[in-house]
N, C-alpha and C positions, 0 to 999 in steps of 0.2 A: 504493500500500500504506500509506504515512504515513496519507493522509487517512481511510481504513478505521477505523484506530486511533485516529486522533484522535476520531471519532465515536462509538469505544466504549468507550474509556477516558479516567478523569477526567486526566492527567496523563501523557503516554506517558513523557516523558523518566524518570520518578521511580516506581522499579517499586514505594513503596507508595501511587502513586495510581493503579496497574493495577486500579480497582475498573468496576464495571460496574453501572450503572441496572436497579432491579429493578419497582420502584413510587413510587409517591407517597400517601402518607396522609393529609389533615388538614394541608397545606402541608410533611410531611417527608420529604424524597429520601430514598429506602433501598436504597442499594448494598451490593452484594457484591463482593467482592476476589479476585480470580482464582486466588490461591493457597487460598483457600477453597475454593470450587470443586476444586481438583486434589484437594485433602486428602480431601473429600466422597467424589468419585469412586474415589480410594485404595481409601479404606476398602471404599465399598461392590463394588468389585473380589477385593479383600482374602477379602470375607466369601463370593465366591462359590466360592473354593476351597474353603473347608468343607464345607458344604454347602446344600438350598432353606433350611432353617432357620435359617443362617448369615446367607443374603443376607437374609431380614425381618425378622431381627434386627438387623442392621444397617442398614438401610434407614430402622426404626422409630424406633432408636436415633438415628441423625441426622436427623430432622424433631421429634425431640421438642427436640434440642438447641439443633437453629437456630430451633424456634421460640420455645422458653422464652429464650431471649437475648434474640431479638427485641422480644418486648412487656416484657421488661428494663430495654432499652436505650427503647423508648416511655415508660417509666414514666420515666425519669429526664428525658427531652426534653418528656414534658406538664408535669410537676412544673417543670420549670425555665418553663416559660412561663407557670405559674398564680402564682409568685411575681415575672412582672414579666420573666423574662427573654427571651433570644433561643433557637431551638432549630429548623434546618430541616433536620437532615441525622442519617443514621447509613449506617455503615459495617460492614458483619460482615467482620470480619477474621479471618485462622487462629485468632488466639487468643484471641477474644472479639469481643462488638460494642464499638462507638466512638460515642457517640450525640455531637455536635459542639453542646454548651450552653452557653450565656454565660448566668448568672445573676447578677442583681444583686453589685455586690464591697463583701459583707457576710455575714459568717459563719452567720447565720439560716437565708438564700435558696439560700446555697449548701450547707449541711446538707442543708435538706429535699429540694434537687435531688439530692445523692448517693443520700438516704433514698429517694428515688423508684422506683430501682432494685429493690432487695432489696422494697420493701414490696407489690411484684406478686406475691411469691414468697409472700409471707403472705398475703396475698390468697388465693389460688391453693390455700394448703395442705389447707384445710377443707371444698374441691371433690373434690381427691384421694379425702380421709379419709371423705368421705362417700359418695363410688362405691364404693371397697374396701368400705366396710360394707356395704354394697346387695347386695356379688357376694360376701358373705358370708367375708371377706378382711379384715377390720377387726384382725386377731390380727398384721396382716404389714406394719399401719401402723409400728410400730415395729420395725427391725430395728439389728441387728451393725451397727456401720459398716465394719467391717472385714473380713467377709465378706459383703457385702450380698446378695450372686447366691444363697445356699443357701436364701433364702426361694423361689426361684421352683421350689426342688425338693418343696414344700410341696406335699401331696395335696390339700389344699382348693382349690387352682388346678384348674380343671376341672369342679367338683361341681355349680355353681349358673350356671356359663358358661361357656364354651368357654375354653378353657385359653389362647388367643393372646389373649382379649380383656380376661381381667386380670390377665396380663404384661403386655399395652402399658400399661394402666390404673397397673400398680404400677412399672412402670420410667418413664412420665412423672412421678409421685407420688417417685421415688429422684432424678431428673434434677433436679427442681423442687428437692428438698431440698440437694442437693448444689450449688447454684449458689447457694443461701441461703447457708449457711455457707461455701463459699469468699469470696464476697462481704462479707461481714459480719466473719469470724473470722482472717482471714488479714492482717495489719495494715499493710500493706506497697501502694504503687504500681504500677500502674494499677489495683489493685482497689479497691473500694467502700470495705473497712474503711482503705485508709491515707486513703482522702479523707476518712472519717468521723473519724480521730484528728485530723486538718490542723483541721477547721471546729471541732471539740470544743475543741482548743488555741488558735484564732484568737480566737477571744472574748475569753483574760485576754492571749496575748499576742502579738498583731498579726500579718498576714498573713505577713511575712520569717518573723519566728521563729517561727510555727507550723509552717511549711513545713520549716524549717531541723531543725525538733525530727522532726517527722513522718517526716524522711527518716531519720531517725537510726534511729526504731525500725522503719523498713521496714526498712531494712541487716541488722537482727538477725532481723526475723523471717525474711525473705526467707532466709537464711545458717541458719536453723533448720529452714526444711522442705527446704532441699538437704541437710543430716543427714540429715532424719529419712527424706527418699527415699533415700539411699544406704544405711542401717540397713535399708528395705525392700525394697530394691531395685527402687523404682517411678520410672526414668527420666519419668514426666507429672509426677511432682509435682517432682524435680528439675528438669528442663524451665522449670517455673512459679517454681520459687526463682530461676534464674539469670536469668527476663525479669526477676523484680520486680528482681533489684540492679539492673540495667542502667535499668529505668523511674525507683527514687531516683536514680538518680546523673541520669540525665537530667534530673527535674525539681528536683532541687538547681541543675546550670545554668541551668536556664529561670529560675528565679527570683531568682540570684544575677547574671544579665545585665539582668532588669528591673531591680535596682536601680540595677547599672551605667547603663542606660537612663537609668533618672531621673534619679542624681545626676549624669551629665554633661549634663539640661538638654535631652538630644534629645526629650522628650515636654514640653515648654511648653506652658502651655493647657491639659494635660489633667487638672490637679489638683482639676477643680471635682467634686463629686459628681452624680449624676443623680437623677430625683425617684424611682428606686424605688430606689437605694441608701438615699437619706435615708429613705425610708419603714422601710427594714430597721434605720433606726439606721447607715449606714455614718458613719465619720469622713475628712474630707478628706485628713489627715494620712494615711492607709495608701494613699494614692498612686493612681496611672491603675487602670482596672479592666484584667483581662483581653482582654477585646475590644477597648480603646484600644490597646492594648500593642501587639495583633496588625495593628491599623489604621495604626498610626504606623510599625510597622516593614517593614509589606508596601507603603507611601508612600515609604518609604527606600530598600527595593529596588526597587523602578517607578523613580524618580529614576535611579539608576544604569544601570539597565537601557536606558532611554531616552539617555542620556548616551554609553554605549558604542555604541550602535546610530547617533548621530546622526554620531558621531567614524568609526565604518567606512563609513558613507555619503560622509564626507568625504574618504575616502580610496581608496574602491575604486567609489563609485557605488552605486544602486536594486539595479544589478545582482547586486552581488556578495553581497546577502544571500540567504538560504537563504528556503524557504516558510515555516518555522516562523518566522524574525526577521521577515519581513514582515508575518504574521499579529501578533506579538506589537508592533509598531511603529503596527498599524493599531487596536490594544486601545488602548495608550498615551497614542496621540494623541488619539483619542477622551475618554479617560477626562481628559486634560489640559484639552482644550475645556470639558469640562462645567464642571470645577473651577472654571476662568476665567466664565466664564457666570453661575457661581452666585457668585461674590465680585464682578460687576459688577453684579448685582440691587441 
């Protein structure tokens, strides 16, 4: 049963690497996360108590979601590699996709990689606007944001096409817009706009206190739309107030450890810049990039890992390890050989 699991998920032990191989595009893995999946299914469960009309509306409603995410989350992983960077993976998670990018560490490359995102959505808008015109709907380009649904009780739905075919039309055209400005306007972490304030502020002053600063105002906005959902009483936008605190507070650690990291000296060597930072203008002075960070400290856990492993061998024998430690001992070893091979070249 282990080995089943091991085969279909990235990570058993670590239920948010429960994700699952969906495809590959253009060199990037695109998994989906199991809790995804349940949520999907929910819903589309959910809608069938209603009624047939329930369930294709909700049906339609989550392909538009997962797929506008998706070339989202593309848009940010091409953009990070047309400015130099690394980018082979994404992940649609419950609450968004994860597109996994290293872009040059310089405030330029990593702007326009967050810009990557959002700028599908504009892309995108003027496709919407121009079918709605066609299906003689161009009146319902612009609606309420706050009752968005009473457009679809509009009589012009119908007239010129089949009434299901520009609602789907106008509800991917409201999905599209609504992942724009959550992205863009909500100023807070993991979304778009607080990585957009971070890069905006990195420029006069330096990657720590950009970070430092950017969390600060994610704190307040974040704490501003859990008001403003409690005022409405919309547990989704609440929901979204209480990840982003937890995401600043997260990445205030992340990046108060890297310094740790550096000023205690465990990242030696990695002070030099690379030739597409230099190209971006980075300065040596704002320290290891991201991807070194990750490399140096997943080097540190391999070390130890192999340490404990060699120390239980020592004490209980081959035997006494599990399938997973023997698998993870025979990664190790391996990965140690190479290292030595390539420093005796």
């Amino acid at each position: 049963m282990r080995r089943f699991f091991d085969r279909i998920f990235e990570q058993v032990d670590n239920p948010l690497g429960w994700s699952l191989a969906l495809f590959r595009f253009r060199g990037i893995l695109v998994r989906v996360h199991l809790f995804t999946l349940i949520y999907i299914v929910g819903e589309l469960v959910r809608s069938i108590s209603v009624d047939a009309m329930g369930f294709w509306w909700g049906a339609m409603m989550m392909a538009w979601l997962f797929g506008l995410v998706l070339v989202h989350e593309f848009g940010h992983a091409f953009t990070c590699r047309a400015v130099g960077g690394e980018a082979d993976r994404i992940v649609m998670a419950p609450f968004g996709g994860l597109a996994m990018v290293n872009p040059p560490h310089a405030w330029k490359p990593s702007l326009l990689t967050v810009l990557g995102g959002p700028m599908v959505h504009v892309v995108l808008l003027p496709f919407f606007a121009l079918a709605l015109l066609l299906m003689g709907l161009g009146h319902t380009i612009v609606f309420n944001p706050l009752k968005p649904w009473l457009v679809l009780g509009d009589p012009a739905f119908g007239d010129m096409v089949p009434y299901w075919i520009g609602a789907a039309v106008w509800s991917g055209h409201f999905i599209n817009l609504v992942l724009l400005a959550f992205n863009v306007l909500l100023p807070f972490f993991p979304l778009d706009g607080g990585r957009i304030v971070q890069c905006l502020l990195w420029r006069s002053k330096g990657y720590v206190k950009a970070t430092e600063t950017a969390v600060l105002i994610g704190f307040g906005g974040a704490a501003l739309l859990i008001f403003f959902g409690m005022w409405t009483r919309n547990f989704i936008l609440m929901f979204i107030g209480i990840f982003g605190l937890w995401a600043c507070w997260a990445e205030r650690q992340r990046v108060r450890a890297d310094v740790e990291l550096a000023e205690a000296g465990a990242l030696a060597g990695f002070g030099a810049v690379s030739g597409d930072a230099e190209r971006w203008g980075a300065e040596e002075e704002r320290g290891p990039s991201r991807a070194e960070l990750k490399r140096a400290e997943q080097e540190r856990r391999d070390a130890e890992m192999l340490d404990k492993l060699l120390e239980k061998i020592a004490a209980v024998g081959m035997a006494g390890l599990s399938r997973a430690e023997r698998k993870t001992l025979d990664r190790l070893s391996k990965e140690k050989r190479k290292a030595e091979e390539g420093r005796g070249r």
